[in-house]
C-alpha positions as CSV (number, residue, x, y, z in Angstrom):
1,X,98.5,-112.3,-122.3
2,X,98.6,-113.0,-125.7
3,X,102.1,-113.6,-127.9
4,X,103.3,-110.6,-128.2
5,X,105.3,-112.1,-131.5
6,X,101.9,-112.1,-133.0
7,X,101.5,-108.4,-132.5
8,X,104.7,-107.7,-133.8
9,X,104.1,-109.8,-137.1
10,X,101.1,-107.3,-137.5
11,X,103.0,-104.3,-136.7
12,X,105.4,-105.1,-139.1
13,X,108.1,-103.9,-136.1
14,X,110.1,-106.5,-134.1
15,X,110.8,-104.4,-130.9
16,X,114.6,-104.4,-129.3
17,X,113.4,-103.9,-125.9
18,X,110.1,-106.0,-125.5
19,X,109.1,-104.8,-122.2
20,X,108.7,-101.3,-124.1
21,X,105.7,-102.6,-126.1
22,X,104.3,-104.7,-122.9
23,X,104.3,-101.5,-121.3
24,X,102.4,-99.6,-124.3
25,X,99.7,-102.2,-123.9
26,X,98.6,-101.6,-120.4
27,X,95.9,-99.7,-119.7
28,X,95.5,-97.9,-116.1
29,X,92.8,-99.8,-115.3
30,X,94.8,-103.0,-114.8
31,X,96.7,-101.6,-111.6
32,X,92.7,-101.4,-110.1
33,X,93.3,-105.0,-109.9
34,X,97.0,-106.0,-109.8
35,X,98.7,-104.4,-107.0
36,X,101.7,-104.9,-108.8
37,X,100.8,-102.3,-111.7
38,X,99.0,-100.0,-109.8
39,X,101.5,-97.2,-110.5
40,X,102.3,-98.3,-114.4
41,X,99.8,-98.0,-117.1
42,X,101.2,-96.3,-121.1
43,X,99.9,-92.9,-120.3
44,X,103.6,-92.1,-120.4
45,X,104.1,-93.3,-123.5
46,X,101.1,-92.5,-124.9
47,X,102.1,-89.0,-124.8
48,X,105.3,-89.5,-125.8
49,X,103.7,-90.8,-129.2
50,X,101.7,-88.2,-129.4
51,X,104.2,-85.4,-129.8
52,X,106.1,-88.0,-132.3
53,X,102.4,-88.4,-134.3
54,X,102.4,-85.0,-134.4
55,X,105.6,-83.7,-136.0
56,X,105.8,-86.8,-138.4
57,X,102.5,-85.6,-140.1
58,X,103.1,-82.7,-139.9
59,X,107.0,-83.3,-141.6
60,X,104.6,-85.1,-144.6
61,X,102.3,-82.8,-145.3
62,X,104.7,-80.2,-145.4
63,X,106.9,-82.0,-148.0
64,X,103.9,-83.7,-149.9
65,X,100.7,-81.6,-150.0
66,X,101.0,-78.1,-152.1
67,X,98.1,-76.4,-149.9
68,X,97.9,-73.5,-147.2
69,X,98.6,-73.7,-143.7
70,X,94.9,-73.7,-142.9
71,X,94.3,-77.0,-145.1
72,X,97.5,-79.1,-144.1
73,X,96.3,-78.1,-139.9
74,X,93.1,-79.4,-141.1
75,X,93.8,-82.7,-142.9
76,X,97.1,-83.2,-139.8
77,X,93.9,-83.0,-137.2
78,X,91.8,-85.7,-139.7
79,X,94.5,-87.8,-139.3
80,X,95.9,-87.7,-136.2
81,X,91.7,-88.2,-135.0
82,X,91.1,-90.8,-132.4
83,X,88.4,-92.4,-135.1
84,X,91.2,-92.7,-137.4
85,X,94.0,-94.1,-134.8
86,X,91.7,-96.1,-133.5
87,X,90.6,-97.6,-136.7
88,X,94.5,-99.1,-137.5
89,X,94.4,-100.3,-134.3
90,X,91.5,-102.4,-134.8
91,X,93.4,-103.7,-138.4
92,X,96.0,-104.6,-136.1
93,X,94.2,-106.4,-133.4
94,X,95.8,-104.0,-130.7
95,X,92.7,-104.5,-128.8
96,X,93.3,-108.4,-128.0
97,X,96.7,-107.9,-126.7
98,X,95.7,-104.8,-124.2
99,X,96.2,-105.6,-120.1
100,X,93.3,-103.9,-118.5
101,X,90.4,-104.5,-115.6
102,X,87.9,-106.9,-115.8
103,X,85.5,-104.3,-115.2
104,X,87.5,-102.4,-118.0
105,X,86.5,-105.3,-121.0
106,X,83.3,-106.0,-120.0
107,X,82.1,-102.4,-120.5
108,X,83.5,-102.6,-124.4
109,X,87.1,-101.5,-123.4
110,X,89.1,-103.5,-126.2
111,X,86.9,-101.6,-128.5
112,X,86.6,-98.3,-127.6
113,X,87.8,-95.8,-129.6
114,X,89.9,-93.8,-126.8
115,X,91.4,-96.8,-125.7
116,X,92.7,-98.0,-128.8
117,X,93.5,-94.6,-130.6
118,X,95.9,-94.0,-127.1
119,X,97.3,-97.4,-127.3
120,X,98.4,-96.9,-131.0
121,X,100.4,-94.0,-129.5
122,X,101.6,-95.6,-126.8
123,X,102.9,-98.2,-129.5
124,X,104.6,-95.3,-131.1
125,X,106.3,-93.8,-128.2
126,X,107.6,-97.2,-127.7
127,X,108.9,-97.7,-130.6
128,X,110.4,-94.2,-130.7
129,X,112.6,-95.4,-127.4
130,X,113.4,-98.7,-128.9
131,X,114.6,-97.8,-132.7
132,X,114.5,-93.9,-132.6
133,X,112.6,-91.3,-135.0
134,X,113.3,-93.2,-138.6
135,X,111.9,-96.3,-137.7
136,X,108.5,-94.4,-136.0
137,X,108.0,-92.5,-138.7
138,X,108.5,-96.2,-141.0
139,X,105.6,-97.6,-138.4
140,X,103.6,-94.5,-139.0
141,X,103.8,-93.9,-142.7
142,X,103.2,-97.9,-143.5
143,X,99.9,-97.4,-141.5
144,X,99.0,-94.1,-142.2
145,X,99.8,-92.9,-145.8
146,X,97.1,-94.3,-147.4
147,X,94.9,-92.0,-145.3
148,X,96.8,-88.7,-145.7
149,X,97.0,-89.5,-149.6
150,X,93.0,-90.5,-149.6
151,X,91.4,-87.9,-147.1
152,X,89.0,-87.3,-149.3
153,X,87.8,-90.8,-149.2
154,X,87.4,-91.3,-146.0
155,X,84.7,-89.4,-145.5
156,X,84.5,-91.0,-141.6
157,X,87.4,-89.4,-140.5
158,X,86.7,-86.0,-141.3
159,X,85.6,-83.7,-138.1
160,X,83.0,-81.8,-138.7
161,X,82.6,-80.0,-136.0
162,X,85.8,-77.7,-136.6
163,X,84.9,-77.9,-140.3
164,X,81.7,-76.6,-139.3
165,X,82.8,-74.3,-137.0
166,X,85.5,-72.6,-139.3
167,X,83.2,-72.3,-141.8
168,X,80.4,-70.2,-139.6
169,X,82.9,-68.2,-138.2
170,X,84.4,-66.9,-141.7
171,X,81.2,-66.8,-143.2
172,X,78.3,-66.1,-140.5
173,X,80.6,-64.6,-137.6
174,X,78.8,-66.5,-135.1
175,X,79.5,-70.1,-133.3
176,X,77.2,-73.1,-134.2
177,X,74.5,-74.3,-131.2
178,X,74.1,-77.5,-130.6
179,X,71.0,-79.2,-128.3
180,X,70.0,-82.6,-127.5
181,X,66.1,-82.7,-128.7
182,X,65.3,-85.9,-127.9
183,X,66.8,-89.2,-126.0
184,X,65.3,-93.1,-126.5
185,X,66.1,-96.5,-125.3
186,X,67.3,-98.3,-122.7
187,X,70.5,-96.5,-120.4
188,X,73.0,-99.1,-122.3
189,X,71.7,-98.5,-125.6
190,X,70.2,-95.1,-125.2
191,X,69.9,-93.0,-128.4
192,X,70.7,-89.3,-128.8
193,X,69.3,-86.7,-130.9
194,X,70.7,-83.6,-131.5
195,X,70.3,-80.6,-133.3
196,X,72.9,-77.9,-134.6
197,X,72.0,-74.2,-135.5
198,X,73.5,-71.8,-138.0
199,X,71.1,-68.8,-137.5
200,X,68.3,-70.4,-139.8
201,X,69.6,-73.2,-140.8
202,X,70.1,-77.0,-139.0
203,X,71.4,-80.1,-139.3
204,X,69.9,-83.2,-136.8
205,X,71.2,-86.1,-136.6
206,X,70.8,-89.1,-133.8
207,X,73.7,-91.5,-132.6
208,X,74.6,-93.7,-129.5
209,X,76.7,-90.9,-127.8
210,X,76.3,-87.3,-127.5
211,X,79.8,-86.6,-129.3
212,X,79.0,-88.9,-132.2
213,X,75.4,-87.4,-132.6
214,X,77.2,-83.9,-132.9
215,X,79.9,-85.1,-135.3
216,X,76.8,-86.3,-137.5
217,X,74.6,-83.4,-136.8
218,X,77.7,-81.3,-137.9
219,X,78.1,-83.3,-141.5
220,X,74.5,-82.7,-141.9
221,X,74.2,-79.2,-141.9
222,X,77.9,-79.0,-143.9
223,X,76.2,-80.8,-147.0
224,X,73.1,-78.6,-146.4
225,X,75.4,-75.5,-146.5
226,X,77.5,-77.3,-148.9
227,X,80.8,-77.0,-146.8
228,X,83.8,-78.6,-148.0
229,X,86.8,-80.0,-146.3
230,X,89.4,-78.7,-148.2
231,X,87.8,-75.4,-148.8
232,X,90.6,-72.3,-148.6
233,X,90.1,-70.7,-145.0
């Protein structure tokens, strides 16, 4: 395992209790292959730092952003995304320090968004238990303002699925369909296209997962109907 003193330089948090943040950094797959662990993983702690995530955004936006509760629910989701959580996480090199299978990295684990967006949680909860709320919300704030200040220029991060949806629903009273139309390329770099429908209209869009391909086809058919992200619900 990598020095964890490294990681800590990068965090910008020197942990109390260092077994806290060696526990945040195991992933369940480990224990498949060291008896030892098969019982410990930061799933634990991982939701722990969600719930801590959770209120600290949602503390900020209430203080800092002069907008309904519709908007701040929206941009608190934006943030708190895996994409974005597991963005910082890759600025921080999380991904080199995580204990998991074999099997685990050699099917992209260390960069996989759902690994590294719950590992920055786990992180969290860890340093919740260590140093209590203040110093969390430090962590979270030092890596996270600059996307609650910028939403709106980080166009990445935006879901546009639930924008989408919102958006239909208020204005069409009906739920967007969504359809894979067409699949290409080998099974470990197959392509997927699919399609949205709004009664007439669609958006299409192709990616290398089904979920990704949906998020896209989603933009596409929010610019087409010219849906915005902080539009008033």
């Amino acid at each position: 395992m990598k020095n964890l003193l490294d990681l800590e330089h990068k965090l910008n948090y020197y942990f109390n209790d260092r077994s806290l943040l060696k526990n945040a950094l195991l992933h369940k797959s480990f224990g498949n292959e060291n008896r030892k662990y098969k019982n410990i993983n930061n799933e634990r702690l991982e939701l722990l730092g969600d719930a801590v995530l959770g209120l600290i955004i949602a503390e900020y936006l209430y203080k800092y952003k002069k907008a309904n509760e519709g908007i701040l629910a929206r941009i608190k989701s934006m943030v708190v995304s895996e994409p974005v959580l597991a963005k910082i996480s890759r600025n921080l090199k999380v991904g080199e320090y995580l204990m998991m299978s074999k099997g685990e990295e050699m099917t992209g684990g260390r960069n996989r968004d759902s690994i590294l967006g719950d590992a920055f949680e786990a992180i969290l909860g860890a340093i919740y238990l260590d140093a209590g709320f203040e110093e969390a919300k430090n962590f979270v704030l030092n890596h996270m303002e600059k996307y609650i200040d910028h939403i709106e220029e980080n166009e990445e991060i935006i879901d546009y699925k639930t924008l989408l949806q919102e958006y239909v629903q208020k204005h069409f009273k009906i739920f967007p369909e969504y359809q894979v139309i067409g699949e290409s390329g080998p099974d470990h770099l197959k392509e997927f296209e699919i399609s949205v429908r709004v009664g007439e209209h669609f958006g299409i869009a192709k990616a290398r997962n089904k979920k990704k391909a949906e998020q896209l086809s989603a933009k596409d058919l929010c610019k087409k109907l010219g849906v915005k992200y902080n539009e008033t619900l």
